[in-house]
N, C-alpha and C positions, 0 to 999 in steps of 0.2 A: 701267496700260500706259505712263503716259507720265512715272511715276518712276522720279527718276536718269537720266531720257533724255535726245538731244540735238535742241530742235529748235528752228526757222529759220521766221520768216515774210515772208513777204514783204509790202514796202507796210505795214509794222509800225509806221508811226507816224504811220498813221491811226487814225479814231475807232477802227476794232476792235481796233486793236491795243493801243492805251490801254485797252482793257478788259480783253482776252487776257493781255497780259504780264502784271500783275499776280494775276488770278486766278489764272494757271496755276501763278506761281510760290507761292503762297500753297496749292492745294491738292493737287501733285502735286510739288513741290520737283525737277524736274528741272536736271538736271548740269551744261546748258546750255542758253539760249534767245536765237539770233540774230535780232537786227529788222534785217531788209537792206531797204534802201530809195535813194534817189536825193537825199534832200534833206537838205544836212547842215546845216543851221538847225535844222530839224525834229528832226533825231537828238540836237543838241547840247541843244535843249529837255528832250529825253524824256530823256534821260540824266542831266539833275540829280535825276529821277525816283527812280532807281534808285543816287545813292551812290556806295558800292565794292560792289556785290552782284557777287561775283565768277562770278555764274551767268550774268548782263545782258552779250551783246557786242551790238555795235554793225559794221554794212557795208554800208558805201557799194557801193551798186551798181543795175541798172537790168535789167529782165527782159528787156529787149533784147538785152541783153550774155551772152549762150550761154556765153562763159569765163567773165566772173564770176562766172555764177551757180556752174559746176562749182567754181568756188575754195572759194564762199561753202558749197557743200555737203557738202563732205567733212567726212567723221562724223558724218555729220545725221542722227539716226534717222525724226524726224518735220517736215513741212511744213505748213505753212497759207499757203495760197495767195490773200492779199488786195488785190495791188496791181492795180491798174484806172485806165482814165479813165472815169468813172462820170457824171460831169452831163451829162446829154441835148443839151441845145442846145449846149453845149463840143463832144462830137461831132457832131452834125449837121454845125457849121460847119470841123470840123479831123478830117474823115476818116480820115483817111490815119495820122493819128498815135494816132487810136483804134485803128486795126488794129493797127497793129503793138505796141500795150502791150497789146490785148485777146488778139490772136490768133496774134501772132509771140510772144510773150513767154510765152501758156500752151503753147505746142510748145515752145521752150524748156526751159521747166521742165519739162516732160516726159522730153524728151531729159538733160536737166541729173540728174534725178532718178533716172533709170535705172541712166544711167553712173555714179553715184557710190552706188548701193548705198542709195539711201531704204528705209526701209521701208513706209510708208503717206504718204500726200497728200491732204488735204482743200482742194478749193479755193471761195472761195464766190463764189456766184452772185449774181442778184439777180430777183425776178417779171418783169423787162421782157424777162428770154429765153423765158420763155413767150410763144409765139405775140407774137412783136414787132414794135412797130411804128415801130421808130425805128434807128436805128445801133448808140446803144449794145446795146440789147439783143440785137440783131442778132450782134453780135460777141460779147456772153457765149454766146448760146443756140451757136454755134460753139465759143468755149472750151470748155462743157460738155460737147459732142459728142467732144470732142477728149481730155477727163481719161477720160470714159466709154471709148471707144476705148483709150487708155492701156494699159488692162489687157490688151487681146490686142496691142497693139504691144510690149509690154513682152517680148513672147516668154516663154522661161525665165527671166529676170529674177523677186524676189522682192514687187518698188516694185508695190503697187497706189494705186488714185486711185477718191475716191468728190469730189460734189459736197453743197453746202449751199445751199440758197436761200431767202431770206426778201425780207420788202418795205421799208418805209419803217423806217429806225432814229430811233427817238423822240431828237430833242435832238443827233443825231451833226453834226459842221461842215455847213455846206451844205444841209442839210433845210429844209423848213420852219416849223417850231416855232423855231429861233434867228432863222429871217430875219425871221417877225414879230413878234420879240422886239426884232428890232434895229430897226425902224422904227415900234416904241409909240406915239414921238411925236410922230409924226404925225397919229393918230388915226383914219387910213383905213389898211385893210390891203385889197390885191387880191389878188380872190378870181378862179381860171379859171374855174372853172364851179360854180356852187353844188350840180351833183348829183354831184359828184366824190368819186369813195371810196378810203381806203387804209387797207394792212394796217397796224397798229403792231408793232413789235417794238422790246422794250429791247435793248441791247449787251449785257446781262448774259445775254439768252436766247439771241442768237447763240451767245454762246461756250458754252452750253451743249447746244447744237447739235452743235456744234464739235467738242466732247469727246463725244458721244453714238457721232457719225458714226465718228472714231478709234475706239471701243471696236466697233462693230457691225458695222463695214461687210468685206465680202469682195472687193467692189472693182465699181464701174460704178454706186454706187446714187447717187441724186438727191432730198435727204432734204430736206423742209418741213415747214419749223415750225406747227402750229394757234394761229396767235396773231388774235387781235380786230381789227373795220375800224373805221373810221369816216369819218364824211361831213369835206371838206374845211372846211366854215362851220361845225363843232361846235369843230375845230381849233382856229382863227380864234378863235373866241369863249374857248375854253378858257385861249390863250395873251396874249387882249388883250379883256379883257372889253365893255371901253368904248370899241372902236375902232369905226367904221363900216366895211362892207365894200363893194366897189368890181370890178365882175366885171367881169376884162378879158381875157378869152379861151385856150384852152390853148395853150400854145407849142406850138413845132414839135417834133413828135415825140412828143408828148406825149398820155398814154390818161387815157381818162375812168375807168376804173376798172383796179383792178391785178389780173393774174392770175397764178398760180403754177403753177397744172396744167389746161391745155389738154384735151379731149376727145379729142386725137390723141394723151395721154399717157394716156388711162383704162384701156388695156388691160394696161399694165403697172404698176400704181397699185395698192399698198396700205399700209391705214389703223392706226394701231398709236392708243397710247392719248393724246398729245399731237404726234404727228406724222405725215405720210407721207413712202410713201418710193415713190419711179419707180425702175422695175428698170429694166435694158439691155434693147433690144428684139435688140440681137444673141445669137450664139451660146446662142440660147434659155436666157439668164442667167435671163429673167423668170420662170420658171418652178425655179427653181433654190431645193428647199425652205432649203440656208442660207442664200442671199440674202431668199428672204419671212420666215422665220424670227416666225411668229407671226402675222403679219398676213394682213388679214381682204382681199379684194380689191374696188373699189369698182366702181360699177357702170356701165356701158361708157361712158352718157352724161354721165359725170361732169364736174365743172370747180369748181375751188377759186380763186375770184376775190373780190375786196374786198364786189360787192355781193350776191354771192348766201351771201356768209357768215352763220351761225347764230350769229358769237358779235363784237357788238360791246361798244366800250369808251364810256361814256358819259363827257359832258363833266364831271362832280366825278371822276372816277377822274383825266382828265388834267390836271387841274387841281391836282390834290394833287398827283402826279406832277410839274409843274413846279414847283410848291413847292419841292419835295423836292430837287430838282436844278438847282434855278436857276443857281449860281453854276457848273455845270458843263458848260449847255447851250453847246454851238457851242463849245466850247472845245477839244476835242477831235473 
């Protein structure tokens, strides 16, 4: 589907996109792949990345900005919708500017996407819009609401929009696996809460997501990855063997465990073989055998959350893992 095609992501020169661009271009060689984003540091980095690949453009611009994004999208077949302000206590304390990259900016692209003839849009979410308890999630579980919607705002239009949601990205900037990497040596790392659980996911499985959702989706579904939890002190230990740990309470905003599908999502929840997928509860989509299309439905009092998970990652798995990726964590 998305050979020889043209498509545009946004916020592309973050962790996902440092993974997306290059995969994509590597196994599906489309015609064109724009990373529009805001920070032209960032872009001039990512660009010695790529050469002269005359596939790689480069735009400046900000999901704010309703015309540039229409500029930025003419002839764009396909979207990945990644730009966000995403650190929890960054929005708690700057509202305002959360909303409008969260939730003025996914109306936007919306609007933006419509008018200029997209054909599909994946935008990704993250667990903190299930049943959230903070700001940012607050304004994804909104965006979400908003791509799902999409599809009947869009009228006769042919642009549909599905969503992607996973949890914690293993080694991505900002996480925590590079932050107690970066303070080794010190020898104490703080821990919030030592019964603290999160989902792991690599970048290489998002974007494998990514491209799942592209091929499947008919439009309004809310697709989760089955990836592994673990305790936040297994982390810790995995990433800083010989550090002591130092429990100093959960920020603000902040869950003690992660969840991705809510019990107020079980009715429309079903289970495929390494993922689910949340149907629209509108225009009786959920019942819609292309949109279930094989999947099994889970059972009403369902909840896919970090600790009631069946499948975690033990600490030598993450451990080799940081091996593996040293030179790469937090880097992107």
């Amino acid at each position: 589907m998305l050979t020889n095609s043209s498509l545009l992501i946004t916020g592309g020169t973050g962790s996902f996109g440092h993974a997306f661009v290059p995969m994509t271009l590597d196994k599906y060689n489309p015609r064109r792949l724009v990373i529009f984003s805001r920070d032209e540091m960032k872009q001039w980095e990512m660009a010695k990345l790529y050469g002269h690949d005359k596939r790689v453009r480069f735009f400046i611009g900000d999901v704010r900005d309703k015309d540039r994004l229409a500029r930025a999208l003419h002839g764009i077949d396909f979207v990945v919708h990644a730009a966000a302000t995403k650190i929890v206590p960054t929005a708690e304390y700057n509202p305002f500017e959360c909303v409008k990259t969260n939730i003025n900016g996914a109306m936007n692209l919306i609007d933006a996407c419509i008018d200029q003839g997209v054909k599909r849009v994946v935008a990704l979410s993250t667990d903190k819009a299930s049943s959230p308890a903070n700001l940012y999630g607050a304004t994804k579980l909104a965006s979400d609401k908003l791509f799902v919607a999409g599809n009947s705002y869009s009228g006769q239009a042919d642009t549909r929009f599905a969503v992607v949601r996973y949890g914690n990205v293993m080694g991505s900037r900002g996480s925590v696996i590079p932050f107690f990497l970066s303070i080794a040596d010190k020898g104490v790392l703080p821990i919030t809460d030592p019964r603290m659980t999160r989902f792991m996911i690599t970048l290489e499985q998002g974007v494998d997501l990514v491209w799942h959702a592209f091929e499947d989706m008919v439009g309004g579904e809310i697709y989760v990855k089955k990836i592994p939890s673990m305790n936040i002190a297994d982390i810790a230990r995995a990433a800083v063997p010989e550090a002591r740990h130092e429990v100093v309470g959960i920020r603000p905003g902040e869950k003690l465990h992660e969840q991705m599908i809510g019990p107020e999502d079980a009715l429309h929840t079903y289970e495929y073989a390494d993922h689910y997928k949340i149907l629209p509860a509108i225009h009786s989509w959920s019942s819609d055998p292309d949109r279930i299309n094989g999947g099994a439905k889970v059972s009403p009092d369902f909840t896919y959350s970090s600790d009631n998970n069946p499948d975690w990652m033990t600490l030598a798995t993450l451990s080799a893992w940081i091996e593996q990726n040293r030179e790469k964590v937090g880097r992107i």
